[in-house]
N, CA, C and O atoms as a Maestro MAE file, in Angstrom:
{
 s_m_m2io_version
 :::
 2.0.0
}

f_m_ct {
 s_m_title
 :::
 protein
 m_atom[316] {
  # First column is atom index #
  i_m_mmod_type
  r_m_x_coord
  r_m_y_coord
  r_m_z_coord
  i_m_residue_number
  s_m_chain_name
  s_m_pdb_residue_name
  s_m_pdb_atom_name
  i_m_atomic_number
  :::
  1 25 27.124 15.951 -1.813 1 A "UNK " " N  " 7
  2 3 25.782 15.427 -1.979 1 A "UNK " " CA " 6
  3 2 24.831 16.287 -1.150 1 A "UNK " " C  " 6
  4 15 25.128 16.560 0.013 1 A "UNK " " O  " 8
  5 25 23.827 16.675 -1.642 2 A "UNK " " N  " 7
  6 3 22.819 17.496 -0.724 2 A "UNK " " CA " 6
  7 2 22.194 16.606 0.227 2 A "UNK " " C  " 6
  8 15 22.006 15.392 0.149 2 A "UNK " " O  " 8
  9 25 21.889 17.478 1.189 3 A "UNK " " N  " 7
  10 3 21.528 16.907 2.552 3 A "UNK " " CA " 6
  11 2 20.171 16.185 2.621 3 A "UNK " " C  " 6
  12 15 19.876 15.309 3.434 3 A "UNK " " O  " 8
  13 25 19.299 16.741 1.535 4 A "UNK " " N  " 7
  14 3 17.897 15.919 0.975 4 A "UNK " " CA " 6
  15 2 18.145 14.689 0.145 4 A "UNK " " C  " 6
  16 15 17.488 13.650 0.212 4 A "UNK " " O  " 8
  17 25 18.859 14.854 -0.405 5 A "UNK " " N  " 7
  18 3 19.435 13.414 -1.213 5 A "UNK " " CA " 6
  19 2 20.087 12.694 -0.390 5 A "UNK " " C  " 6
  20 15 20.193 11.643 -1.021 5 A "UNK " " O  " 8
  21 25 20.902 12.450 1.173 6 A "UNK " " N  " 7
  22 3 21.535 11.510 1.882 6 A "UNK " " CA " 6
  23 2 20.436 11.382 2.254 6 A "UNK " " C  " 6
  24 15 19.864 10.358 1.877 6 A "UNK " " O  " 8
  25 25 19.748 12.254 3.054 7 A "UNK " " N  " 7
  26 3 18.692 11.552 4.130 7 A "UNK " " CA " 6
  27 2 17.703 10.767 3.291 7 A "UNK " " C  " 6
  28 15 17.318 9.708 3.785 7 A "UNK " " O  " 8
  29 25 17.171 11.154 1.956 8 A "UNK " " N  " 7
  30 3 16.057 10.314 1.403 8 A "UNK " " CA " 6
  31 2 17.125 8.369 1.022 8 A "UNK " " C  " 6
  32 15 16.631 7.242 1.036 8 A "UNK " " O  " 8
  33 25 18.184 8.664 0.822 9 A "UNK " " N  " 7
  34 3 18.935 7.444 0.499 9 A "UNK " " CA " 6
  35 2 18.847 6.985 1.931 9 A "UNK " " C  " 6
  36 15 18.090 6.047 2.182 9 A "UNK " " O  " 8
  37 25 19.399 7.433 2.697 10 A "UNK " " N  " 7
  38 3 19.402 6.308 4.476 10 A "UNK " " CA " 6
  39 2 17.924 6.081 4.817 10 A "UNK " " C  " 6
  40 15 17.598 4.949 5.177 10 A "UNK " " O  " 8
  41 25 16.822 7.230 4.724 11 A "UNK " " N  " 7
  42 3 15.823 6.744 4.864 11 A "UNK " " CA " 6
  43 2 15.034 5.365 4.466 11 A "UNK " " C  " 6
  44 15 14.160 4.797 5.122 11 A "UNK " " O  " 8
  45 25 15.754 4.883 2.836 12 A "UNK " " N  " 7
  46 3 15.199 4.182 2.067 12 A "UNK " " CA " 6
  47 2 15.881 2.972 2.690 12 A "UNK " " C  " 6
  48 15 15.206 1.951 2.825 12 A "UNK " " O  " 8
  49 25 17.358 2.989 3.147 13 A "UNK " " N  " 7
  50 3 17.828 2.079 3.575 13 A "UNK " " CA " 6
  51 2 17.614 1.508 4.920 13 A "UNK " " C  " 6
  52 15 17.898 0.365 5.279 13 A "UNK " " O  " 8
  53 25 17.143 2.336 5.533 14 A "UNK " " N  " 7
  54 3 16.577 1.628 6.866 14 A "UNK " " CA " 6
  55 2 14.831 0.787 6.802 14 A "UNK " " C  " 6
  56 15 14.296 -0.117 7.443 14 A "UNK " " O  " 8
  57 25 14.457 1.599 5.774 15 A "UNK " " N  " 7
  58 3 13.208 0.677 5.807 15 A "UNK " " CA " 6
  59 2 13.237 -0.267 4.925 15 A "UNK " " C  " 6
  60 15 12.407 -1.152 5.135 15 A "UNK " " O  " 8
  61 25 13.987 -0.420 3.879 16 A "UNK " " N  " 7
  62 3 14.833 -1.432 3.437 16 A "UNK " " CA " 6
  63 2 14.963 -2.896 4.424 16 A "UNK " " C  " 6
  64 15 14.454 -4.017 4.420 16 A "UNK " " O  " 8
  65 25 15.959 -2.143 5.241 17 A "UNK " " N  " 7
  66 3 16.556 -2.997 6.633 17 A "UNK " " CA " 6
  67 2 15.399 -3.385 7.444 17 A "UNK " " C  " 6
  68 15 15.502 -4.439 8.072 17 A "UNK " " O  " 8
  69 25 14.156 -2.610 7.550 18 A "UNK " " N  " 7
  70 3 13.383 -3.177 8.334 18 A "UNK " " CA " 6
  71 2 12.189 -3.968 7.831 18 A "UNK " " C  " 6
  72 15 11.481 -4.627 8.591 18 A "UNK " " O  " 8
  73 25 11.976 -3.872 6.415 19 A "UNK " " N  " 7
  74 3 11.427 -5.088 5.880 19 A "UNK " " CA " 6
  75 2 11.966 -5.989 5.781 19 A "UNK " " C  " 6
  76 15 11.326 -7.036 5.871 19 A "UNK " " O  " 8
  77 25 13.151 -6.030 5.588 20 A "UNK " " N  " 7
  78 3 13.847 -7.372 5.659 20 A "UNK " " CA " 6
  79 2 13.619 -8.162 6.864 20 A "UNK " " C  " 6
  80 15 13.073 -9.266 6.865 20 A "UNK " " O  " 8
  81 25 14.064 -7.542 7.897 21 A "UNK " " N  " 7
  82 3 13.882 -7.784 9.122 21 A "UNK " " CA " 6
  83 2 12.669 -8.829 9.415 21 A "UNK " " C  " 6
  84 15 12.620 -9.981 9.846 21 A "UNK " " O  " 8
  85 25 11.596 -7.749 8.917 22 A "UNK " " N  " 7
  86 3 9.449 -8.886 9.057 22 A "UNK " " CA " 6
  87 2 10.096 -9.777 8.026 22 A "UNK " " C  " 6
  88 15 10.510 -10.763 8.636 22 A "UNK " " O  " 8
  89 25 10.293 -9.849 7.110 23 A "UNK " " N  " 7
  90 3 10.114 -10.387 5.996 23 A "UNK " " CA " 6
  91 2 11.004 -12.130 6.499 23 A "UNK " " C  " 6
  92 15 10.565 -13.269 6.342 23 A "UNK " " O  " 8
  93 25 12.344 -11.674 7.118 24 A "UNK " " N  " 7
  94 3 12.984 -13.270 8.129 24 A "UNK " " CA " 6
  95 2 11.846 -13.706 8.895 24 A "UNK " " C  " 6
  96 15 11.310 -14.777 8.608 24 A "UNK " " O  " 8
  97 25 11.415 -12.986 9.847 25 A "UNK " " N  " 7
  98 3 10.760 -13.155 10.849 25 A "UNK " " CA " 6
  99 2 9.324 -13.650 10.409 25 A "UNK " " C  " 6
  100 15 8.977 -14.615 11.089 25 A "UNK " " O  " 8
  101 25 8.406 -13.272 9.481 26 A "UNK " " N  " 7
  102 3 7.253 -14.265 8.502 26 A "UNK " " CA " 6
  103 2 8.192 -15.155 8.254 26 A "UNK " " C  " 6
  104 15 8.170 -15.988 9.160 26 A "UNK " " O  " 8
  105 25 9.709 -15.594 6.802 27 A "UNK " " N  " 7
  106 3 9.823 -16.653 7.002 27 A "UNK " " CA " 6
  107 2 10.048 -17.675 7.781 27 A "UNK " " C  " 6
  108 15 9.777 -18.810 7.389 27 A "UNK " " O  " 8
  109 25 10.530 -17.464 8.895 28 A "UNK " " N  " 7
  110 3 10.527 -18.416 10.323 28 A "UNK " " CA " 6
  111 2 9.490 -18.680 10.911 28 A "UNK " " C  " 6
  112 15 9.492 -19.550 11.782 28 A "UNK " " O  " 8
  113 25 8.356 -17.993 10.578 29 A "UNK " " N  " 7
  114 3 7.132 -18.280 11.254 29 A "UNK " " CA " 6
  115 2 6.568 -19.352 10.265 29 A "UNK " " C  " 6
  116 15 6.171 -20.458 10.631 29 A "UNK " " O  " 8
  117 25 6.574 -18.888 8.922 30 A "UNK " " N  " 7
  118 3 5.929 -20.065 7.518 30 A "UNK " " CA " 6
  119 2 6.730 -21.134 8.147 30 A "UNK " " C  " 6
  120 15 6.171 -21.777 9.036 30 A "UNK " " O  " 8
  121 25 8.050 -21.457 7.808 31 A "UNK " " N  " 7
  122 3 9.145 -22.728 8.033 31 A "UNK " " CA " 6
  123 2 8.542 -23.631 8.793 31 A "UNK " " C  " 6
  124 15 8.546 -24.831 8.517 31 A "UNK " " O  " 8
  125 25 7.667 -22.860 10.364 32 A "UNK " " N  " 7
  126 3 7.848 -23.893 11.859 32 A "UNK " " CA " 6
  127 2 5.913 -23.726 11.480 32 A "UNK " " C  " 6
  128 15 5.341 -23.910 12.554 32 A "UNK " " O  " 8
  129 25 5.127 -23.521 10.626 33 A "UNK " " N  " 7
  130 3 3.739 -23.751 10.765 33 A "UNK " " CA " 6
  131 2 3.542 -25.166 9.317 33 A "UNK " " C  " 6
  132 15 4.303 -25.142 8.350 33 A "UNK " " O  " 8
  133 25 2.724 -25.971 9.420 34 A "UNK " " N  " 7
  134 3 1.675 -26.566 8.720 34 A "UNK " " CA " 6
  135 2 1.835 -25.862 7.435 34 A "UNK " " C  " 6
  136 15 1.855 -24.637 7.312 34 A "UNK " " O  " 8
  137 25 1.971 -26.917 6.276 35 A "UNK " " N  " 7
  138 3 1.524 -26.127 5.455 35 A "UNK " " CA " 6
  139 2 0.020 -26.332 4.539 35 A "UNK " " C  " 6
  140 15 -0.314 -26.143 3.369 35 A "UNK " " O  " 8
  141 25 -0.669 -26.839 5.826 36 A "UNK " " N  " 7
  142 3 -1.890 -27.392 5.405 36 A "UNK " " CA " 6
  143 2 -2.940 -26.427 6.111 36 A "UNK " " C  " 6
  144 15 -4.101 -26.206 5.764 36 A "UNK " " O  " 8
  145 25 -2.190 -25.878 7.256 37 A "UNK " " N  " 7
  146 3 -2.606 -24.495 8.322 37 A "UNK " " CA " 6
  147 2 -3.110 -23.217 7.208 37 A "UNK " " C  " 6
  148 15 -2.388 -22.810 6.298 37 A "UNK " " O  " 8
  149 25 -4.479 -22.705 7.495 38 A "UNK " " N  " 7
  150 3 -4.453 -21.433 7.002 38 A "UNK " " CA " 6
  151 2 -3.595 -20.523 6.917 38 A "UNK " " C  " 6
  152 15 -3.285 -19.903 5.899 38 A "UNK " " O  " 8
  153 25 -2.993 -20.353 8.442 39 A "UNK " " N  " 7
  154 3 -2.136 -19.431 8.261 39 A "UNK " " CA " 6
  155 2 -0.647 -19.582 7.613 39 A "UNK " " C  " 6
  156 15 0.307 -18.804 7.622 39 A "UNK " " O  " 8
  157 25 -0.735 -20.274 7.310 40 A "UNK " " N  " 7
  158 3 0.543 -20.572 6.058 40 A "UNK " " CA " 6
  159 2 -0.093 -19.415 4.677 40 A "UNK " " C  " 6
  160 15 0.219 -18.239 4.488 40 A "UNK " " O  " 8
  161 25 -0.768 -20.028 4.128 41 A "UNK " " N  " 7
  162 3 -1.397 -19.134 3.087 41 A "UNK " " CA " 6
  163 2 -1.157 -17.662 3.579 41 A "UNK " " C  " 6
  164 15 -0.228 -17.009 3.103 41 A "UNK " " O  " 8
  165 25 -1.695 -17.327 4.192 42 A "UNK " " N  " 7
  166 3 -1.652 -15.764 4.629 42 A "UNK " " CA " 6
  167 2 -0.125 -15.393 4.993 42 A "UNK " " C  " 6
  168 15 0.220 -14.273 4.616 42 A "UNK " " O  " 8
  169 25 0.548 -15.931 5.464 43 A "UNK " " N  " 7
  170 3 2.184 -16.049 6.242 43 A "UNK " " CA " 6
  171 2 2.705 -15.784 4.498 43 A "UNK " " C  " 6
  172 15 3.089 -14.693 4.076 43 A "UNK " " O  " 8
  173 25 2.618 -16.861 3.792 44 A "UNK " " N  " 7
  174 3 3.360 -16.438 2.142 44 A "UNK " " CA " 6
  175 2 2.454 -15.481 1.338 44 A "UNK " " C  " 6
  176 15 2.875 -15.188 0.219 44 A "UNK " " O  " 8
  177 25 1.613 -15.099 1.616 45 A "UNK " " N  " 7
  178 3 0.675 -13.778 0.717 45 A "UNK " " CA " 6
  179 2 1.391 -13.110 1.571 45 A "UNK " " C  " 6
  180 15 1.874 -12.372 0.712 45 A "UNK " " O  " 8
  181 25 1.954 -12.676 2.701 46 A "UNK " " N  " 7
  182 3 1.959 -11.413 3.261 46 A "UNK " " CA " 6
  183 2 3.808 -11.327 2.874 46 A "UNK " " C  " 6
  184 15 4.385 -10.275 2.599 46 A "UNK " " O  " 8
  185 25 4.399 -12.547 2.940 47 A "UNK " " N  " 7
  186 3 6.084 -12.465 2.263 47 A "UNK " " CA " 6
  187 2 5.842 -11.844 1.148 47 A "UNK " " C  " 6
  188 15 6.089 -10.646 1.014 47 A "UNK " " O  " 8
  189 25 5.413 -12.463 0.364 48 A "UNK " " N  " 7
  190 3 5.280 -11.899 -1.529 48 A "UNK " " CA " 6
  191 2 4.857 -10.251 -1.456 48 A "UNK " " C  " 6
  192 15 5.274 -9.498 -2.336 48 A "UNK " " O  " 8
  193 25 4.241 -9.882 -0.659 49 A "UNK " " N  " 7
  194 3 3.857 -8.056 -0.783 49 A "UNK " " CA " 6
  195 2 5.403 -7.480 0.380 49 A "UNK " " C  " 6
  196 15 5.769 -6.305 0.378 49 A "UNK " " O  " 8
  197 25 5.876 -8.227 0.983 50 A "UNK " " N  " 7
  198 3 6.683 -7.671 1.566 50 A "UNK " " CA " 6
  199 2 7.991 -7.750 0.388 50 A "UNK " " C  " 6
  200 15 8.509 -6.715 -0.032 50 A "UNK " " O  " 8
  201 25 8.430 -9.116 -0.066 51 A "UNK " " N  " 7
  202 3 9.140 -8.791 -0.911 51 A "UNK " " CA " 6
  203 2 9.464 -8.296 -2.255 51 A "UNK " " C  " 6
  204 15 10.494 -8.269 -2.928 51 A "UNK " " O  " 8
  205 25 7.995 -7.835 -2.461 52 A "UNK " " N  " 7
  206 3 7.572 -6.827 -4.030 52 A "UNK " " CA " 6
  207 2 7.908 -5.115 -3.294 52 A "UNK " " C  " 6
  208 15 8.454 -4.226 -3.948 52 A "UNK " " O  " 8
  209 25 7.526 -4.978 -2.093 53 A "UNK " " N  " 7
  210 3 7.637 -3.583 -1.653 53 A "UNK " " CA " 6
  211 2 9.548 -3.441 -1.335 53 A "UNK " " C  " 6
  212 15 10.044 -2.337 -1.109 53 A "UNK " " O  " 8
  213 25 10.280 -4.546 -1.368 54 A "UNK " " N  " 7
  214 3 11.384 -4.524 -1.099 54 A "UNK " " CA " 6
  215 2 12.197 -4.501 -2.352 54 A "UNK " " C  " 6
  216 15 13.296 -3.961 -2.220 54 A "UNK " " O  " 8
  217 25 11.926 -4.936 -3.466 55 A "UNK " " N  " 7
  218 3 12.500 -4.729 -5.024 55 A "UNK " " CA " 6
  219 2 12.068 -3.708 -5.097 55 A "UNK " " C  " 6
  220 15 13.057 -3.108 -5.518 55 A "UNK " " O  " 8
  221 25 11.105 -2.786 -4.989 56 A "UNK " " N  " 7
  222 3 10.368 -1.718 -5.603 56 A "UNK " " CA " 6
  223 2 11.335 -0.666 -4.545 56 A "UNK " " C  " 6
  224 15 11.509 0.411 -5.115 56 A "UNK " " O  " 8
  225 25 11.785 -0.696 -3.609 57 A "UNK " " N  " 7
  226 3 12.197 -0.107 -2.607 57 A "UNK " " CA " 6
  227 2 14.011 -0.033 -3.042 57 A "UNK " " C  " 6
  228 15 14.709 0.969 -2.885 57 A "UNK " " O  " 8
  229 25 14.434 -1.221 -3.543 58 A "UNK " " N  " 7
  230 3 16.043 -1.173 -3.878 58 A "UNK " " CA " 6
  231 2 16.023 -0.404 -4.973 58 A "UNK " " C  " 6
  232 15 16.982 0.364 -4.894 58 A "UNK " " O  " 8
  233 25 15.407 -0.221 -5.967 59 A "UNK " " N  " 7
  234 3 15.206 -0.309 -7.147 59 A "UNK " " CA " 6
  235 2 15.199 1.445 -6.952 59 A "UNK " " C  " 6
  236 15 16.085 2.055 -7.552 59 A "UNK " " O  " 8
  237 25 14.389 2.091 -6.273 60 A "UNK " " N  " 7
  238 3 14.388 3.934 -5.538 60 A "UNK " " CA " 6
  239 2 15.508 3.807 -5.311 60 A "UNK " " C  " 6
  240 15 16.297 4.465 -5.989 60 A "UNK " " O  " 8
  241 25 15.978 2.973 -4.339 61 A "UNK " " N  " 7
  242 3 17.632 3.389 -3.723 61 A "UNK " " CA " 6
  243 2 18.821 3.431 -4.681 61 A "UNK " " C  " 6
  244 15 19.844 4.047 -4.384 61 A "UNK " " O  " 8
  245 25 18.684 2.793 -5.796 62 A "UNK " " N  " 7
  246 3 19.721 2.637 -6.867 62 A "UNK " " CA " 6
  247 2 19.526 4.144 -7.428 62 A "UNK " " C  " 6
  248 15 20.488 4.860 -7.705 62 A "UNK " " O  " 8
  249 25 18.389 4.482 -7.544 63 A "UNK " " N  " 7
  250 3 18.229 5.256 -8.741 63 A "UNK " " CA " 6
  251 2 18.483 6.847 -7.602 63 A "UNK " " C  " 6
  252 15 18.298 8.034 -7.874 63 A "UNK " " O  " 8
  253 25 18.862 6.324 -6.591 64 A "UNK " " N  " 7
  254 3 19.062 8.338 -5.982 64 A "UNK " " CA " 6
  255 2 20.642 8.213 -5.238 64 A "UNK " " C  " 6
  256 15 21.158 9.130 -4.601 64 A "UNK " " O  " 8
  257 25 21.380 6.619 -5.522 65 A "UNK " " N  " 7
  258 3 22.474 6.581 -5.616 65 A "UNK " " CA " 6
  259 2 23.016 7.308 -6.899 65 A "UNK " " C  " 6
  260 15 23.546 8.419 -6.910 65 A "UNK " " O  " 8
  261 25 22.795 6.498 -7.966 66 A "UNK " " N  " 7
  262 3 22.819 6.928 -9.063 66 A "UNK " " CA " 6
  263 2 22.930 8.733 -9.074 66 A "UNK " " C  " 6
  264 15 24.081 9.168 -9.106 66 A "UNK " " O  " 8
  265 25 22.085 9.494 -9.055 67 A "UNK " " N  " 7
  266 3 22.084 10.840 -8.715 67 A "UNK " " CA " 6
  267 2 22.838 10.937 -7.815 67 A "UNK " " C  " 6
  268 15 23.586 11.857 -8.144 67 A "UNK " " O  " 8
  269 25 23.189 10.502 -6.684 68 A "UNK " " N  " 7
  270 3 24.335 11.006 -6.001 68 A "UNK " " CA " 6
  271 2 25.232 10.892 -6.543 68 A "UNK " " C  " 6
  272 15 25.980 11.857 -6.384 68 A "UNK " " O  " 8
  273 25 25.670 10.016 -7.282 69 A "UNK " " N  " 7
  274 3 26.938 9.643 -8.152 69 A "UNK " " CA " 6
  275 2 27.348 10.874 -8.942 69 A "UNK " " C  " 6
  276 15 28.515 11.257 -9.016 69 A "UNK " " O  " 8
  277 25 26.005 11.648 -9.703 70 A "UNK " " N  " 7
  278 3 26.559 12.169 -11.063 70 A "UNK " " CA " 6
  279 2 27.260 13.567 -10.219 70 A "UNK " " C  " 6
  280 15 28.104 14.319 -10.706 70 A "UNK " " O  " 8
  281 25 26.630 13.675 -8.775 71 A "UNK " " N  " 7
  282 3 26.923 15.019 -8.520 71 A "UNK " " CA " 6
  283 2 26.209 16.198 -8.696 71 A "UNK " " C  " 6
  284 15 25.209 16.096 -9.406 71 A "UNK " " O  " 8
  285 25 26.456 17.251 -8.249 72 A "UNK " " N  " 7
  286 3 25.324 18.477 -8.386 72 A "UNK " " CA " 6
  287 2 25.027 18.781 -10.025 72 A "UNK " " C  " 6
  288 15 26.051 18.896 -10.699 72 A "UNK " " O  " 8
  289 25 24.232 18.869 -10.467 73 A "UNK " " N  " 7
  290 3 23.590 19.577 -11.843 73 A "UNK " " CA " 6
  291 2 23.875 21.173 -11.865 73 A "UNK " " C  " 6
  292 15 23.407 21.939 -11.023 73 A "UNK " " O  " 8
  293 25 24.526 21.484 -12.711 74 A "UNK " " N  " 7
  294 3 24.894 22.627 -13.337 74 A "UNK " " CA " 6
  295 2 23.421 23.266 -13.615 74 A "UNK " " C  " 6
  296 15 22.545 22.667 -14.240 74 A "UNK " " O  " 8
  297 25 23.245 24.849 -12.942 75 A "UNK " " N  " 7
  298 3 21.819 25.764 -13.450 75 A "UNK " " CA " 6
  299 2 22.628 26.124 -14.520 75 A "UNK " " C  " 6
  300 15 23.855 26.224 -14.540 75 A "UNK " " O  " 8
  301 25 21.421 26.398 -15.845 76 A "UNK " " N  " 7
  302 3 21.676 26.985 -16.293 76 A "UNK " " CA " 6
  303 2 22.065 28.265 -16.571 76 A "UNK " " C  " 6
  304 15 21.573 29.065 -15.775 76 A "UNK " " O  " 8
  305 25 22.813 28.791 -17.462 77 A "UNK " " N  " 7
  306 3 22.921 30.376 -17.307 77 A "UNK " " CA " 6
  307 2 22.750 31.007 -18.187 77 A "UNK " " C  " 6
  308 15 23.051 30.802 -19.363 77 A "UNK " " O  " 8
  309 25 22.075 32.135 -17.555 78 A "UNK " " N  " 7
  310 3 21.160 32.979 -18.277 78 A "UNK " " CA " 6
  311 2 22.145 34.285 -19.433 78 A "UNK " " C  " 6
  312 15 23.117 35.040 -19.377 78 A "UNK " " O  " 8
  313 25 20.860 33.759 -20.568 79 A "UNK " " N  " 7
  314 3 21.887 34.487 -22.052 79 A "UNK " " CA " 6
  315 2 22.166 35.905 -21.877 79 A "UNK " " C  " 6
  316 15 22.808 36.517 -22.731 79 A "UNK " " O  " 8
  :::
 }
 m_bond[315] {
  # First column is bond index #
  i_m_from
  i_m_to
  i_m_order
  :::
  1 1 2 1
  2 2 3 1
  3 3 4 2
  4 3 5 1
  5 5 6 1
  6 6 7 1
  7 7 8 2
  8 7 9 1
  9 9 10 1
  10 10 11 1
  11 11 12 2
  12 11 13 1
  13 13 14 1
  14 14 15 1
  15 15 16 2
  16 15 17 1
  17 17 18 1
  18 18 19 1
  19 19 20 2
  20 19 21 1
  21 21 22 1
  22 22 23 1
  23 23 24 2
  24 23 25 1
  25 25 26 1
  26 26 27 1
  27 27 28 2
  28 27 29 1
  29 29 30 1
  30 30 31 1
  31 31 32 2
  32 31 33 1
  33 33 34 1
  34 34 35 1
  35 35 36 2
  36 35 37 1
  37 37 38 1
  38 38 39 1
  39 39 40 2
  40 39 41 1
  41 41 42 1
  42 42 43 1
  43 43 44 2
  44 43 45 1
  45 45 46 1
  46 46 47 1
  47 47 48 2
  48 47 49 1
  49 49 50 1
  50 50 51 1
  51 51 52 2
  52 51 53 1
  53 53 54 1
  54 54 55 1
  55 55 56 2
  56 55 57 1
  57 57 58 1
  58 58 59 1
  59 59 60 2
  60 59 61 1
  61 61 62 1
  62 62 63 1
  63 63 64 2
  64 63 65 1
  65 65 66 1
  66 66 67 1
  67 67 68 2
  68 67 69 1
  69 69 70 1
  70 70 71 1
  71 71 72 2
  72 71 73 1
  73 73 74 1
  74 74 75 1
  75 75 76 2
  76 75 77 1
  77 77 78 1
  78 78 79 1
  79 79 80 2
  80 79 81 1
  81 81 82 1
  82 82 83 1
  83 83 84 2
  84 83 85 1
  85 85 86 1
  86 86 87 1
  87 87 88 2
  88 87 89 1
  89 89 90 1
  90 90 91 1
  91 91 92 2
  92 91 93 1
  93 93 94 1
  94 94 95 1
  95 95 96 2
  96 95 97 1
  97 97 98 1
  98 98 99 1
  99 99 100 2
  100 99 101 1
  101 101 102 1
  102 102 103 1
  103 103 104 2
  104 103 105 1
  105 105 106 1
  106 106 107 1
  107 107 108 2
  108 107 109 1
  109 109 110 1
  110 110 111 1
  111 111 112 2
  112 111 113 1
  113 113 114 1
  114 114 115 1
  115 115 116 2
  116 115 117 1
  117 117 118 1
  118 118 119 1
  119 119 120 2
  120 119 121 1
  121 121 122 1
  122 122 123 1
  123 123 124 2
  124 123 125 1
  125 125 126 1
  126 126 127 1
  127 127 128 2
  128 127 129 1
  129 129 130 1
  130 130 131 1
  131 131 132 2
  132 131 133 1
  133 133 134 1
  134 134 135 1
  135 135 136 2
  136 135 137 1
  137 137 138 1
  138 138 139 1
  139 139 140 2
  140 139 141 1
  141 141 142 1
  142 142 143 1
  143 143 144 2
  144 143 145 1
  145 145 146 1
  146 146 147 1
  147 147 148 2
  148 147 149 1
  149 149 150 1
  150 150 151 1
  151 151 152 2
  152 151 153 1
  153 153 154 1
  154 154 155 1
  155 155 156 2
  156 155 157 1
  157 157 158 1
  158 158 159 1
  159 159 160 2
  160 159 161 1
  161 161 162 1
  162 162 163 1
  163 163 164 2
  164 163 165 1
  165 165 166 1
  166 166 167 1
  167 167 168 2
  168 167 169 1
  169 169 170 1
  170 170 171 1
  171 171 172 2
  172 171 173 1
  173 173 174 1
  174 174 175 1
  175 175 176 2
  176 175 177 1
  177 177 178 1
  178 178 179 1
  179 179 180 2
  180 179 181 1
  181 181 182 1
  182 182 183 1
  183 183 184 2
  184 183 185 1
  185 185 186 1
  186 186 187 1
  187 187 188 2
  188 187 189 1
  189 189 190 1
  190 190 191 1
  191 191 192 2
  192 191 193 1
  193 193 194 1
  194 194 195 1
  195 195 196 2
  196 195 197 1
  197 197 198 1
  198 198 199 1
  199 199 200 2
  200 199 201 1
  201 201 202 1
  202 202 203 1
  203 203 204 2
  204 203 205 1
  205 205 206 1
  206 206 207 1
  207 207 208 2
  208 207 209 1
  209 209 210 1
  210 210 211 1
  211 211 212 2
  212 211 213 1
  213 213 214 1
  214 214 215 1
  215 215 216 2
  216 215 217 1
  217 217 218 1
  218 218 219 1
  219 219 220 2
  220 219 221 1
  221 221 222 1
  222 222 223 1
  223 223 224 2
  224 223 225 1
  225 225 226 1
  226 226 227 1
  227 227 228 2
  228 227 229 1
  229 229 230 1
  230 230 231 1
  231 231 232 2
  232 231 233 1
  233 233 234 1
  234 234 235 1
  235 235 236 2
  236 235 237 1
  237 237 238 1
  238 238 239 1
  239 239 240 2
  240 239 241 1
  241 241 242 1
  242 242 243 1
  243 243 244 2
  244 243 245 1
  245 245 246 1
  246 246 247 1
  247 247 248 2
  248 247 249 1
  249 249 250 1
  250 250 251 1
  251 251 252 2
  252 251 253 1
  253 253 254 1
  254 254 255 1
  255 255 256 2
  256 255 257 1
  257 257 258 1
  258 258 259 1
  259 259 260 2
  260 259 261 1
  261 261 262 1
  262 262 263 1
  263 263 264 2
  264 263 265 1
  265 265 266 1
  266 266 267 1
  267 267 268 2
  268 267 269 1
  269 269 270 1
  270 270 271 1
  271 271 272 2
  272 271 273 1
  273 273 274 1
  274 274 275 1
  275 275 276 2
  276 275 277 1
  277 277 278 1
  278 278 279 1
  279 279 280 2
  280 279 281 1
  281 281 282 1
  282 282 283 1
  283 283 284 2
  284 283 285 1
  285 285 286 1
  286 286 287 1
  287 287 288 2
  288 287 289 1
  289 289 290 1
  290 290 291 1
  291 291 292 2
  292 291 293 1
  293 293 294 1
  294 294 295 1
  295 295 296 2
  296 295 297 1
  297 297 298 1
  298 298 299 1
  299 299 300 2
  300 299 301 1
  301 301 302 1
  302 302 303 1
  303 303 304 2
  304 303 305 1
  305 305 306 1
  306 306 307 1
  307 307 308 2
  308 307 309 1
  309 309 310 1
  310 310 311 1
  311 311 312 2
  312 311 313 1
  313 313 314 1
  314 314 315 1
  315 315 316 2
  :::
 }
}
């Protein structure tokens, strides 16, 4: 696997890992607030963009697994 293709895959997976991370940490904050509190509203608007940037984010990581999978691409050669 080329060395630009691991690092862009771990890259994806750590920030992966670290939205997840806010994304517990907002839900534990929503769970223990009011949900009559403003900041509830804002606490689940700010989950929903965290967990749209986190599908949109697995969804890259599949697809440069995927390419790691098939293996290096054959250049063509010249007639």
């Amino acid at each position: 696997m080329p060395d630009d293709l691991e690092s862009d895959i771990q890259a994806t997976a750590e920030d992966i890992t670290a939205d997840a991370d806010v994304l517990q940490t907002i839900e534990a904050e929503k769970a223990a607030t009011d949900p009559t509190d403003p900041r509830a509203l804002e606490l689940a608007a700010h989950a929903v963009e965290l967990a749209r940037g986190i599908a949109t984010k697995t969804i890259i990581e599949h697809e440069l697994v995927v390419e790691a999978a098939q293996g290096p691409t054959a250049e063509p050669s010249e007639p």
